[in-house]
N, C-alpha and C positions, 0 to 999 in steps of 0.2 A: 581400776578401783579396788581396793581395798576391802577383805571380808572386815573390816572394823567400819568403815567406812559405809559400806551396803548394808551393816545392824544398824547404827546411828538412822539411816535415811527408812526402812523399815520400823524400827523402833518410831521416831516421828512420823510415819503415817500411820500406823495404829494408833494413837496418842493422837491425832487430830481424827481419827475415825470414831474415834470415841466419844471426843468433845463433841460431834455433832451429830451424833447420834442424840448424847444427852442433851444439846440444844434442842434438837427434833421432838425428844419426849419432854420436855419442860414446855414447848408448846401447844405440846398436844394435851397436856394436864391443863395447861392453862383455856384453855379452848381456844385458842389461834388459831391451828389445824385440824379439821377435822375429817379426819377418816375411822372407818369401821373396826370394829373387835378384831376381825380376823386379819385385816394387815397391821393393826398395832402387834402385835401377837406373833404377826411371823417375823416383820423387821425385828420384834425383839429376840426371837427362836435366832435370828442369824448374826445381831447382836452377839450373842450369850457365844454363840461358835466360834465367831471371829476373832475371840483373842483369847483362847484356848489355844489354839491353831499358832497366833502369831507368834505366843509364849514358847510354842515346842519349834516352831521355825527359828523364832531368834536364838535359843536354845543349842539349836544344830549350829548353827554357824561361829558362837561365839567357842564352843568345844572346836568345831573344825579347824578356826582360826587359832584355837590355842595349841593344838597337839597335830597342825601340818606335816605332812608326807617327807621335809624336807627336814625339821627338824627331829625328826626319830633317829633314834641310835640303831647300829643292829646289835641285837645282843648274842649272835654268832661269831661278830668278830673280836668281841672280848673276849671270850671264851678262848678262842683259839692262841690268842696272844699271851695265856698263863700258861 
């Protein structure tokens, strides 16, 4: 698999973790669900976390994918060859 490949599939599940998060809080507005202050409050506290995190995660990977170990030059041996 593919680090472009493994952003896409990360990328769509923060993207569907989201969508149902905000189903979950559109229900809970609407009084469908009903739980208390304090895990409305933290589901939203890990909410708020969770795509911080995924932003700096997908972040790392699509830099990693772009500037791989295999595609760097040395710049020792340019040097040597003037």
């Amino acid at each position: 698999m593919t680090d472009f490949s493994l952003v896409l599939i990360i990328s769509a599940a923060v993207i569907g973790l989201v969508w149902l998060l905000a189903w979950f809080f559109i229900r809970v507005l609407q009084g469908e669900i009903d739980i208390g202050v304090n895990t409305a409050l933290l589901i939203l506290l890990a909410a708020i976390l969770v795509v911080p995190f995924a932003m700096n995660f997908s972040a790392h990977m699509i830099a990693n994918s772009m500037h791989s170990a295999g595609d760097a030059e040395n710049p020792d041996a340019e040097r040597k060859s003037r």
